[in-house]
C-alpha positions as CSV (number, residue, x, y, z in Angstrom):
1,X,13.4,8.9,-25.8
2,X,14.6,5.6,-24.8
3,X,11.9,6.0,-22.0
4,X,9.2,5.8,-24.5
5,X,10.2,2.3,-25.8
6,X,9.8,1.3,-22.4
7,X,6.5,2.4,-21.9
8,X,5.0,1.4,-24.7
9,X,6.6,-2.1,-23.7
10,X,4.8,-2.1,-20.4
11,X,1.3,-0.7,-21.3
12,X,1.2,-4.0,-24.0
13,X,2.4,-6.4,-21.2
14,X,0.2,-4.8,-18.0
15,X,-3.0,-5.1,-20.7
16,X,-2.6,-8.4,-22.0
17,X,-1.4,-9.9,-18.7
18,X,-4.1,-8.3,-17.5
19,X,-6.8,-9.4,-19.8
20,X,-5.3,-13.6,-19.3
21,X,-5.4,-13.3,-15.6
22,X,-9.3,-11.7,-15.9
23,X,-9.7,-14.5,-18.6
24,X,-9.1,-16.9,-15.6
25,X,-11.3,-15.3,-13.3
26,X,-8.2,-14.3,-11.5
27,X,-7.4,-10.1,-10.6
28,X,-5.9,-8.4,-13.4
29,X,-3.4,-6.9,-11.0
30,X,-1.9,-10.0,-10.6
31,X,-1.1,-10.1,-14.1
32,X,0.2,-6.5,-14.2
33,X,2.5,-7.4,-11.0
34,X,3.9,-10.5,-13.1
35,X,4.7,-8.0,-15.7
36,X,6.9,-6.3,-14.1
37,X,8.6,-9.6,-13.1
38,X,8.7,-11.0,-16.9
39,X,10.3,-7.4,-18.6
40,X,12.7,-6.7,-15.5
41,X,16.3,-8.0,-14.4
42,X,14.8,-10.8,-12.8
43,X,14.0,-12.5,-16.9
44,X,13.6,-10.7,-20.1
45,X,15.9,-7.6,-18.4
46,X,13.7,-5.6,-21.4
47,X,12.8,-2.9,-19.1
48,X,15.5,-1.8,-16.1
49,X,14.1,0.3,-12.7
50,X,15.3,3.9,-13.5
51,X,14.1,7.5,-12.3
52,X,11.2,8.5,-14.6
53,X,10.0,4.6,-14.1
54,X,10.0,5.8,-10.2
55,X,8.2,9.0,-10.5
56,X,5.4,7.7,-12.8
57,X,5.3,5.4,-9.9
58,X,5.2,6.6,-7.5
59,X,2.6,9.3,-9.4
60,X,0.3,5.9,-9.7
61,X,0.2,5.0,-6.3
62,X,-0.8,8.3,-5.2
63,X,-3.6,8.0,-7.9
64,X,-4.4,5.0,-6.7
65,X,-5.0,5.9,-3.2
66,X,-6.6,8.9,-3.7
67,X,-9.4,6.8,-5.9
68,X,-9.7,4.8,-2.3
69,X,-10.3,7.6,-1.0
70,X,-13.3,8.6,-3.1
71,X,-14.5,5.6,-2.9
72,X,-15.0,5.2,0.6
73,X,-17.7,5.6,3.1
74,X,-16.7,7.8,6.0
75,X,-19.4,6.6,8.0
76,X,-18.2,3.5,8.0
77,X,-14.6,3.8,8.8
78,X,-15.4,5.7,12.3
79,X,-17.9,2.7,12.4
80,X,-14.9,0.3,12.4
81,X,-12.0,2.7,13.9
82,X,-11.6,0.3,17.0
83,X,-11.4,-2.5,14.7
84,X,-9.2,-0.5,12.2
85,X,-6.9,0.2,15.2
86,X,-6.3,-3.0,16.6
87,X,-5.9,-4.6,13.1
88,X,-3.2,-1.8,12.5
89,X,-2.0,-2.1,16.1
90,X,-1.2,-6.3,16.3
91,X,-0.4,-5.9,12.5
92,X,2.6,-4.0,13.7
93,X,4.0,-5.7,16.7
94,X,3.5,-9.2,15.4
95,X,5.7,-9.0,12.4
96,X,8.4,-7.2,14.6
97,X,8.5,-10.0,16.8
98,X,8.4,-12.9,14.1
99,X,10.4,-11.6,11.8
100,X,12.9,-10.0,14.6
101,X,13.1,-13.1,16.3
102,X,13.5,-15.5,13.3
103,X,16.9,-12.9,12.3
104,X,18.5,-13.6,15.8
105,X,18.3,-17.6,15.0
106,X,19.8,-16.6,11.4
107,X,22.7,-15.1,13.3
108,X,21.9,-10.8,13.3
109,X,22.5,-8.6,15.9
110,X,19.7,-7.7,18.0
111,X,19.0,-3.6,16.4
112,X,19.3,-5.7,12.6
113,X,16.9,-7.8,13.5
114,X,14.1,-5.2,15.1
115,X,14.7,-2.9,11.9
116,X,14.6,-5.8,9.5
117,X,11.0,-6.6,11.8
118,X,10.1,-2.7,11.1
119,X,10.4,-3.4,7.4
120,X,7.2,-6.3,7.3
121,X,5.4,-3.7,9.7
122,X,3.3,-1.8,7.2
123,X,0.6,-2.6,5.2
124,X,0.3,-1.6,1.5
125,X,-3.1,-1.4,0.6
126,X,-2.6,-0.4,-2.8
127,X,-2.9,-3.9,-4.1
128,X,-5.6,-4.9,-2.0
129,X,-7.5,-1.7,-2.8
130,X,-7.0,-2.7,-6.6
131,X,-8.9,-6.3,-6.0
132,X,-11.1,-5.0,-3.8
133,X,-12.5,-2.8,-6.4
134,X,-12.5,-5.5,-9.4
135,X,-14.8,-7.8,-6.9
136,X,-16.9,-5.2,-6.0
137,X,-16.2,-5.8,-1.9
138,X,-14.3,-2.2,-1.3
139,X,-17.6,-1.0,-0.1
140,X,-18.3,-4.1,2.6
141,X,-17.4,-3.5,6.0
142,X,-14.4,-6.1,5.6
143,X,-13.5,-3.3,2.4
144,X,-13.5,-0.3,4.5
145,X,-11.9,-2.6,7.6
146,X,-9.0,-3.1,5.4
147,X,-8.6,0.1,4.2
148,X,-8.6,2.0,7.9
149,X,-6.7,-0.7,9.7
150,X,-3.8,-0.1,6.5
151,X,-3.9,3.9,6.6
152,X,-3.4,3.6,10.5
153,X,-0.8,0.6,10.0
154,X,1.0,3.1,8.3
155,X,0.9,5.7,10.7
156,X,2.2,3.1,13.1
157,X,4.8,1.9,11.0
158,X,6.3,5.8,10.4
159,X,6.3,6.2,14.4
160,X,7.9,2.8,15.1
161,X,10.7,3.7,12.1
162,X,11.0,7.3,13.8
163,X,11.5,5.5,17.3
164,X,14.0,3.5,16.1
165,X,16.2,5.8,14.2
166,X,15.5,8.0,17.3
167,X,17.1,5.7,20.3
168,X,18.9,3.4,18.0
169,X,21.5,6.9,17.4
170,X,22.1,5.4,13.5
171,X,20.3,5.5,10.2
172,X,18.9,9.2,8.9
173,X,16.2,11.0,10.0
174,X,12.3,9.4,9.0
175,X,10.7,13.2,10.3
176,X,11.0,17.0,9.8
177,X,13.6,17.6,12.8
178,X,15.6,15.2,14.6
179,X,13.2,15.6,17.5
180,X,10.6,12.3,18.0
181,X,8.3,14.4,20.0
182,X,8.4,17.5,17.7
183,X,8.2,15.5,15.0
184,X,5.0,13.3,16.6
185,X,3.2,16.9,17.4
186,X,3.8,17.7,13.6
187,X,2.3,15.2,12.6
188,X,-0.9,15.0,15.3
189,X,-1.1,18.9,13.6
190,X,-1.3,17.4,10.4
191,X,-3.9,16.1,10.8
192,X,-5.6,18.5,12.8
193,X,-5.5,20.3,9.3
194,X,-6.4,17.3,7.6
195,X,-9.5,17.5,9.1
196,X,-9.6,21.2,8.6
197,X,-9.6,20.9,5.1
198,X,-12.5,18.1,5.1
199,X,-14.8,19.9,7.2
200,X,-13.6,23.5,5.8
201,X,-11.7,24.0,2.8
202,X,-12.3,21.1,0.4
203,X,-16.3,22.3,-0.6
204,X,-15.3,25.7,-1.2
205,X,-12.4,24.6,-3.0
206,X,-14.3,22.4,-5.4
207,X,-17.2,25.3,-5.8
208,X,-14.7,27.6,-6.7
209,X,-13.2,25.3,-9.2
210,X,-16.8,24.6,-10.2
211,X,-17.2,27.7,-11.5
212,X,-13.7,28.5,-13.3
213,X,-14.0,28.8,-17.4
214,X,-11.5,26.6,-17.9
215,X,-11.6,22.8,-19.6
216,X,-11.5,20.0,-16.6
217,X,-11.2,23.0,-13.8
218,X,-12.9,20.3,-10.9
219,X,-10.4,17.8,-11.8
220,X,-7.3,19.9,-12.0
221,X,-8.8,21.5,-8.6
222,X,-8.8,18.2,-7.0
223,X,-5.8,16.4,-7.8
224,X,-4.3,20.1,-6.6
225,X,-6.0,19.5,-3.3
226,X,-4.9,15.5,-3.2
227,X,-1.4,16.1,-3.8
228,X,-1.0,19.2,-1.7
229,X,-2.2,17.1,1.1
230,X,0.3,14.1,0.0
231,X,2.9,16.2,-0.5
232,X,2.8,17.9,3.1
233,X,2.4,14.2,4.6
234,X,5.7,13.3,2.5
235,X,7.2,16.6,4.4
236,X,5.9,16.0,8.3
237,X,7.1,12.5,7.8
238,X,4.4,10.2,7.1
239,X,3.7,8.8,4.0
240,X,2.2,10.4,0.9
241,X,0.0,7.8,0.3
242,X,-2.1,8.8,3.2
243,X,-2.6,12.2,2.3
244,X,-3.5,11.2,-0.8
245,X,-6.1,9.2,0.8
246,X,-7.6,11.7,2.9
247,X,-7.7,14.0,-0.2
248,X,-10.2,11.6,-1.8
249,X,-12.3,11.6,1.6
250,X,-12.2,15.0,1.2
251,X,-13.3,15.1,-2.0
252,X,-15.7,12.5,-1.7
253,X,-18.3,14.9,0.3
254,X,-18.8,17.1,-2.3
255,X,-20.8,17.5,-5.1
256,X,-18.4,17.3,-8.2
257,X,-16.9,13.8,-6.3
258,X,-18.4,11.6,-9.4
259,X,-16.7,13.4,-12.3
260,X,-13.6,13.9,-10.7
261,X,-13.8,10.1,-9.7
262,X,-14.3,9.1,-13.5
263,X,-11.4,11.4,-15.1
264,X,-9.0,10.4,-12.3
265,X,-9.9,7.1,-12.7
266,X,-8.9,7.8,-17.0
267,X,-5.7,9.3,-16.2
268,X,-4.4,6.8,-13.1
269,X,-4.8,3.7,-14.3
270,X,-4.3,4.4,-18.5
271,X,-0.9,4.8,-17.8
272,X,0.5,5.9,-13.9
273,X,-0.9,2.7,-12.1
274,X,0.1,-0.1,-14.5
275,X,3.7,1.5,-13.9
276,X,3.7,1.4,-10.2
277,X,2.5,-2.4,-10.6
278,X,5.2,-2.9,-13.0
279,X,8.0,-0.8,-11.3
280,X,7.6,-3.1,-7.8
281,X,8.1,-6.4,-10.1
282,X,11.2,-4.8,-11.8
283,X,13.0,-4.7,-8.0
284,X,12.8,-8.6,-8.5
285,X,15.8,-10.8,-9.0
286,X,17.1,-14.2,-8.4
287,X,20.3,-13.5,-7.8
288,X,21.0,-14.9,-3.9
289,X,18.1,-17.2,-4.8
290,X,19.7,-20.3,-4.0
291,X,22.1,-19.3,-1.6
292,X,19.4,-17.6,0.7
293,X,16.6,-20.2,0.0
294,X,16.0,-21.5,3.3
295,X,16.2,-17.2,4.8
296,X,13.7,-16.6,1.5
297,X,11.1,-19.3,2.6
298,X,10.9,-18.5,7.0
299,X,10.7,-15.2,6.4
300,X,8.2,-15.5,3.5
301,X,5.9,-17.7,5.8
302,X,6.1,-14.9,8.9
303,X,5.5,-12.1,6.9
304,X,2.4,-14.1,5.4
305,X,0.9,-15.2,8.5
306,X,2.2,-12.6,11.0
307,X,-0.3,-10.4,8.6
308,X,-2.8,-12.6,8.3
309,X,-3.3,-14.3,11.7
310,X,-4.0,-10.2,13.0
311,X,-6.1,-9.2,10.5
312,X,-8.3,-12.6,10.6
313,X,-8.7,-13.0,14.7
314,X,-8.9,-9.3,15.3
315,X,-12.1,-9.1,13.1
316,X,-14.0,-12.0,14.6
317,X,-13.3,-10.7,17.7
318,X,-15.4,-7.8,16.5
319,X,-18.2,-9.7,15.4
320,X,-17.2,-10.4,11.6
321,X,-17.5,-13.5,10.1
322,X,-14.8,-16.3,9.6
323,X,-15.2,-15.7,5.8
324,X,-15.0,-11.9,6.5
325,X,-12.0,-12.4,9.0
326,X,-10.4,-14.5,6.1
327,X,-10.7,-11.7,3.9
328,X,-9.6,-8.8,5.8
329,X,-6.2,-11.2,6.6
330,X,-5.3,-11.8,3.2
331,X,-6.0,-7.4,2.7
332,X,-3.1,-7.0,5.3
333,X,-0.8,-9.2,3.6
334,X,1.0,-7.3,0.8
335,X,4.0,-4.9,1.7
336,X,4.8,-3.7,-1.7
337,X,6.4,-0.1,-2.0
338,X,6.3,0.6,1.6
339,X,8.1,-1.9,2.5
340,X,10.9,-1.2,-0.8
341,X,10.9,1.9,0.9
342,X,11.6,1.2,4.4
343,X,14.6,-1.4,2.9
344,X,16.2,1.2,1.2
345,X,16.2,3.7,4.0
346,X,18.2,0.4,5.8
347,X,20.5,-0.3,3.4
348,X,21.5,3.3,2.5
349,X,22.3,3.8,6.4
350,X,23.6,0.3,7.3
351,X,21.1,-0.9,9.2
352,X,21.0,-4.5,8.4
353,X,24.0,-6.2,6.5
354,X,24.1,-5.5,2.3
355,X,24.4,-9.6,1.6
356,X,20.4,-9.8,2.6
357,X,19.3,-6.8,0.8
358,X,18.4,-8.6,-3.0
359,X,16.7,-11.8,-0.5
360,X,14.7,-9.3,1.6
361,X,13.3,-7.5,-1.8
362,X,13.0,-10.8,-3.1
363,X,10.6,-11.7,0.5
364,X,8.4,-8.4,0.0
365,X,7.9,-9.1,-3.6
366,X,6.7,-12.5,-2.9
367,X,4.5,-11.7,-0.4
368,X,3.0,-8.5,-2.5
369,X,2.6,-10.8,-5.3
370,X,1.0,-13.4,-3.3
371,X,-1.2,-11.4,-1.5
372,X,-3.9,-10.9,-4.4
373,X,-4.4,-14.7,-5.3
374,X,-4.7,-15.2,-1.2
375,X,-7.1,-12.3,-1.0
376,X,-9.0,-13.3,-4.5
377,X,-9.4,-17.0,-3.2
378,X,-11.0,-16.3,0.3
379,X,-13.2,-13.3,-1.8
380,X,-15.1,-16.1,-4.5
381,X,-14.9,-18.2,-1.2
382,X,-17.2,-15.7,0.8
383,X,-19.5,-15.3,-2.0
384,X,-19.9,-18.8,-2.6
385,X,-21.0,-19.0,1.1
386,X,-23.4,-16.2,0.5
387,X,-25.0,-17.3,-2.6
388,X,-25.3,-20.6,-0.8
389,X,-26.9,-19.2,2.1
390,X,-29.8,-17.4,-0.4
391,X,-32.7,-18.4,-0.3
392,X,-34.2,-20.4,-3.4
């Protein structure tokens, strides 16, 4: 029961940290984040990362993502594919090379450095996503920019991990075999059945729930759909997050999308997403603080503008605005639990040496928690500019 205490101890802290950030016309999630940061090891120590902390996690973030999905306009993420792409593409090699090459002048060996580069190479859009949605600018095309170039940074990111496990001959295994081309055909059938269940599956599904006898029967129905399709992502290799996400595209076509898109909404973020904000605070401590300061800062910096520098020039090479190219930058910024995740695959197969490890969760928390005042600032800046462009 001990679980319960801690609950109930985030719930208070993610609402009223939420309510004095939105009090100073800053995202609530920033508050939330900070909550995690405030009850965990790194002050209070009130509220310790554990399993069931994890699972309701990671639960939220699938939620989370999902909601994206349903929220986003199909037609306009094949509009901006070739954007999305090249975002996701740059967004991938330049962290690499900063980050890999700023390790080498801190003294690593060459495969350290390249996996500690892999680890600042995807995108987590769950925090992004989150302001995004408070601001109303999810549905812009520098929303739905953000949101393909991070599904196909991902993708990326899994690949690049595979190829280095693959040819580096250490760490564990990131796919279903130890193959790299078996596992990349799995996953290119993946979504081949993705797409399957978009075009196919997903409206008879929800009709059929439609007409069960049963309380909430669409609901159930879709998050069965959403986290069948995250699950078997999890399983070829790629992350469940993006079959989550394509669940809610899948979803969003139908007819039942609005209901399902209120109750979701209900369930993920009363209690499963203020957890998964909390939980990536609670990784936080100070403990090589001081020691590691001047590894902390460089590596802070290049994960900041490595991110930001790709998503900004990228877009206005595409015809968006600076103010747009400023926004989709800051969306690309945060690493959050992909990143965590990618660390702890490291550590638990020695890929980069254990006296880093507490500064390089300390980098990715700093950068995740950044990432929403950076993206928040150039958002009020952009609708300055377009208020001021009106007409009186």
């Amino acid at each position: 029961m001990h679980f319960l205490g801690e609950l109930i101890l985030i719930l208070l802290a993610t609402t009223l940290m939420g309510q004095l950030f939105s009090r100073l016309n800053m995202p609530a999630v920033i508050g939330q984040l900070l909550s995690g940061i405030l009850l965990g090891p790194a002050i209070l120590n009130l509220v310790k990362p554990n399993e069931i902390i994890s699972l309701f996690s990671e639960f939220g973030v699938i939620l989370l993502m999902f909601l994206a999905g349903l929220e986003s306009d199909l037609d306009l993420l094949k509009k901006y594919f070739k954007l999305s792409f090249t975002v996701a593409s740059i967004g991938v090699i330049l962290p690499v090379v900063f980050t890999g090459v700023a390790c080498l002048v801190f003294g690593m060996k060459p495969l350290e450095a390249l996996f500690i580069g892999i680890v600042f190479a995807a995108t987590s859009v769950s925090i992004s996503v989150v302001v995004l949605q408070e601001a109303r600018q999810l549905h812009t095309r520098a929303g739905t920019a953000i949101l393909g170039a991070a599904v196909v940074d991902d993708i990326l990111a899994v690949v690049v991990l595979s190829l280095f496990t693959t040819f580096s001959h250490e760490g564990g295994n990131s796919g279903l075999t130890n193959n790299f081309l078996l596992n990349l055909l799995i996953e290119v059938a993946y979504f081949g059945v993705v797409w399957a269940i978009y075009k196919f599956v997903a409206p008879y599904f929800m009709h059929a729930a439609e007409r069960m006898d049963v309380d909430y029967s669409v609901v159930i129905g879709s998050l069965v759909l959403a986290l069948t399709m995250a699950w078997a992502a999890d399983f070829v290799g790629l992350s469940a997050v993006v079959g989550a996400f394509f669940g809610g595209l899948a979803i969003r076509q139908t007819p039942q999308y609005k209901e399902v898109n209120s109750s979701v909404t209900a369930i993920g973020y009363s209690i499963f997403i203020p957890v998964f904000f909390v939980n990536i605070g609670l990784s936080m401590t100070f403990a090589s603080f001081i020691k590691d300061i001047l590894f902390i800062i460089v590596m802070t910096v290049l994960a900041l503008l490595s991110k930001f520098w790709t998503g900004k020039y990228s877009s206005e090479l595409f015809g968006f605005t600076k103010n747009e190219g400023n926004i989709v930058g800051a969306g690309m910024i945060s690493r959050g639990e992909v990143a965590l995740i990618v660390a702890q695959i490291g550590i638990s197969h020695h890929l980069f040496p254990e006296d880093i490890y507490s500064s390089l969760i300390l980098v990715i928390i700093v950068t995740t928690v950044l990432s929403p005042f950076i993206l928040n600032h150039y958002i009020k800046k952009s609708t300055v500019a377009n208020t001021e462009l009106e007409p009186e």
